[in-house]
N, C-alpha and C positions, 0 to 999 in steps of 0.2 A: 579769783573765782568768778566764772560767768553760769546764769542760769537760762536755760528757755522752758517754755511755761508753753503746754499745748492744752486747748480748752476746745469746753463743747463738742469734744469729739464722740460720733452717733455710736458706733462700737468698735471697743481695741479689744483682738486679740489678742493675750499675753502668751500665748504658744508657752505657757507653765504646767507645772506636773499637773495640776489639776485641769487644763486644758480649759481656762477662762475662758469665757468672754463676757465684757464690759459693756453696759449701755449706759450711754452719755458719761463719758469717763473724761480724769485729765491727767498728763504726765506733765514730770518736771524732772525735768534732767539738767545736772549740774557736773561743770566740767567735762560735759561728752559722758554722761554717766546717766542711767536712769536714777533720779533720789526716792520718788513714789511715784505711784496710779493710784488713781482710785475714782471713783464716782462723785461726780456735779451735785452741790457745789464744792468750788475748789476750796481748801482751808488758805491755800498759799496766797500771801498777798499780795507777791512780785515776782517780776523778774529782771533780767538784764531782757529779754524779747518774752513778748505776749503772741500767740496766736491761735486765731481761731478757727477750730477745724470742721463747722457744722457743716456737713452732706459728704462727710471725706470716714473711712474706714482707714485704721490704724492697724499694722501687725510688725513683729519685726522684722527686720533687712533679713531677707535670703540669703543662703547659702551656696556658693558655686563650686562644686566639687572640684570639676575637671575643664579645660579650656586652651585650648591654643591662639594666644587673642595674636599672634604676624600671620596666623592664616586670614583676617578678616577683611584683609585687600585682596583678596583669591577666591573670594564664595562664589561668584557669579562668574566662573570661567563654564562656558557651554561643554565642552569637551568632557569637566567633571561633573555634568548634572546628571541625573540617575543612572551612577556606573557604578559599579561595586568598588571595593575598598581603595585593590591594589589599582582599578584603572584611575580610580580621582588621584589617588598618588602618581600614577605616570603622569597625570596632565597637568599632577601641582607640582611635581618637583624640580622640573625645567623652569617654573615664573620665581620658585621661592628661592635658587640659586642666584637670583640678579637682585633678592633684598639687599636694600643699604640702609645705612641708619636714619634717613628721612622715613624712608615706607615703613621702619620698624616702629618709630613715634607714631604716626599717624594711625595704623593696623592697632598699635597699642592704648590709643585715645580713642577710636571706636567701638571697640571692642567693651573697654569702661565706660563708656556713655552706656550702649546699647545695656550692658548689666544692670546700670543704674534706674535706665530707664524703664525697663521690667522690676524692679524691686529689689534687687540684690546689691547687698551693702559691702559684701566681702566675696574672694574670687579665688580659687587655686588654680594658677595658669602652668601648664604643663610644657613651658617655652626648651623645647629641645632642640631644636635649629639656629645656631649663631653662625653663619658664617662670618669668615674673618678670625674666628676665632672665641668671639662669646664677651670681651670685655665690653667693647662699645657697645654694643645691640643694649647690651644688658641693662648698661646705664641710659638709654635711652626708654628702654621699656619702665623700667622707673621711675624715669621723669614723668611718661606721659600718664600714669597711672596715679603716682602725686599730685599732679595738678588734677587732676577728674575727682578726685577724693574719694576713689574705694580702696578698700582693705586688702591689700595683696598677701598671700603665699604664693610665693614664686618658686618654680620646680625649677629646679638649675637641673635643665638637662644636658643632653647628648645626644649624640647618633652613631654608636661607633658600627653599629650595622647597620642594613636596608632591607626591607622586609622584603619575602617574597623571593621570584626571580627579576625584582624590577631594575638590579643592576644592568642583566642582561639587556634585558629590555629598552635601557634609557642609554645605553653605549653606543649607540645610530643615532642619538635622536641630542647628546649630549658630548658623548667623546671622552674624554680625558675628565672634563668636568664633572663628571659623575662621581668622582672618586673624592671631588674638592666637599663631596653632599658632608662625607665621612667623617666623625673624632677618632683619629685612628693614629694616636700618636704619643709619646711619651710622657709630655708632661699634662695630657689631659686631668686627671686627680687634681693636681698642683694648680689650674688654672681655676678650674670648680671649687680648691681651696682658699682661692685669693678673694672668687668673687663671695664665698662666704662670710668670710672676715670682715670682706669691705660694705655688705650689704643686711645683713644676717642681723634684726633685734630680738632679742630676745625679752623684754622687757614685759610686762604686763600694760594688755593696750595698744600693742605697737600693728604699728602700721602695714611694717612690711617684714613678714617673716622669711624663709628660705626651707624649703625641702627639697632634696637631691631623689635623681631617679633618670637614666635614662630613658627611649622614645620604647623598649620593649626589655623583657627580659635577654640578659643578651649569653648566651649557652655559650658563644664560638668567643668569646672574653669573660670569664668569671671573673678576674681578679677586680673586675670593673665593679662588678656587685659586691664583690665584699669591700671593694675600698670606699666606694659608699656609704653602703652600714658603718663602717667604721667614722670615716666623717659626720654620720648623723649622731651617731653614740657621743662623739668630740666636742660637735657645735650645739647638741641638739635640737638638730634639725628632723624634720619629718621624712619620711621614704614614700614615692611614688613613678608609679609605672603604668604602663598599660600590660592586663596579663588576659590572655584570652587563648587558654591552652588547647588549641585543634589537636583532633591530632596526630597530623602532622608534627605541629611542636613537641608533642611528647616525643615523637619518634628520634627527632630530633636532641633531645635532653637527652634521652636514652643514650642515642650515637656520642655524642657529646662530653656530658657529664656523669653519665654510668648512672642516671636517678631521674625520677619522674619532676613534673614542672616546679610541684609542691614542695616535695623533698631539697629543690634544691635552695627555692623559699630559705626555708627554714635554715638548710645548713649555709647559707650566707648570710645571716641575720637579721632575713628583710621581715620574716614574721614575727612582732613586737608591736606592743603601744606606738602610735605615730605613724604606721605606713597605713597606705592606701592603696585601692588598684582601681585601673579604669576599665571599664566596659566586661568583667570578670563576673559570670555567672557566681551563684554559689557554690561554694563545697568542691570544686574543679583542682584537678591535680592531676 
């Protein structure tokens, strides 16, 4: 058992039901566990580490909903600085095609600093891009997010579409390799089920958990959304996606799957405890 002992500290938030705040407070956390706070003086005698935090505000680790940390070697491409969606995608999806598993460490250990370094203790990266295939990247993004020490949910995604008309678009500009962007293949499920197994705790505390979701809802492959769900029901994993119904996209559902964005939610059994969606107004369907 190891304990740290924070002292003197001017005020902690405890972000609790009652919506505390503490002046001149101390925690003592045992085993990576908060054991109490409370206000100066301390009753506790010891610890394994003492420290003291006068002129330092206390709250706890943030929360990162959503994040793509292999884009973080691609923020400063000029071509993608104030362009709308689909243009920063044409001008990132030509540099994210040439990742390897060096640039996917690196993207992935900055990406965990920079969270760190803002406050946030835990991160749900919505990594849908592996080229190669998804094994290596995946274990590299791992590693470099272990060694930084935050809390991952990791989105085992996919790409078996591309948004937009950017296929068209990126076919001059890319050729053949446009199509390599794509999961567009057989044993996709079955590779997203290995990296499951092999990555996936479940435990209470654990580190690094696993949510499946590909990069949007995908209408022109349902069987992708429900064999998901079903994955998530199996491992108990979480569901996440980007869902931001235009509409267009409805128009689309409609042509597609004979049913509005929501509707189809629901009958693949992505709306449940555990899913999430990104950048999704309220109440939209």
């Amino acid at each position: 058992m190891t304990s740290v002992l924070l002292r003197h500290i001017p005020w902690l938030y405890t972000c609790n039901d009652r919506d505390e705040l503490i002046e001149q407070a101390y925690v003592h956390v045992v085993d990576d566990l908060v054991a109490a706070i409370g206000r100066e003086p301390c009753p506790i005698a010891g610890a394994d580490a003492v420290h003291d935090l006068t002129g330092c505000i206390v709250v706890p680790g943030l929360i990162n909903l959503h994040h793509h940390f292999f884009q973080s070697v691609t923020r400063a491409i000029p071509l993608g600085q104030r362009a709308t969606a689909l243009d920063w995608l044409y001008a990132s999806y030509p540099i994210w095609a040439e990742l390897d598993e060096d640039a996917m460490y690196w993207s992935c250990l900055t990406a965990s600093a920079e969270l760190l370094l803002s406050g946030a203790t835990t991160s749900a990266d919505h990594s849908y891009y592996h080229p190669g295939g998804g094994d290596t990247m995946i274990a590299q993004q791992v590693r470099a997010v272990a060694e930084a020490g935050l809390r991952l949910h990791l989105v085992r995604g996919c790409m078996p579409t591309i948004e937009g008309d950017l296929e068209a678009r990126l076919q001059p500009v890319m050729g053949e390799r446009v199509r390599a962007l794509l999961d567009d293949d057989e044993d996709l499920v079955a590779r997203v089920e290995r990296d499951v197994r092999r990555h996936h705790d479940s435990a209470p505390r654990a580190m690094l958990r696993l949510a499946l979701g590909p990069t949007g809802v995908t209408y022109a492959r349902p069987d992708y959304m429900r064999a998901f769900a079903a994955l998530g029901e199996t491992y108990g994993c979480g569901l996440h996606t980007h869902y931001l119904p235009r509409e267009q996209e409805r128009r689309r559902a409609l042509d597609l799957v004979g049913m509005s964005p929501l509707a189809f939610l629901r009958a693949s059994g992505w709306l449940r405890p555990g899913s999430w969606f990104a950048h999704c107004p309220r109440a939209v369907g």
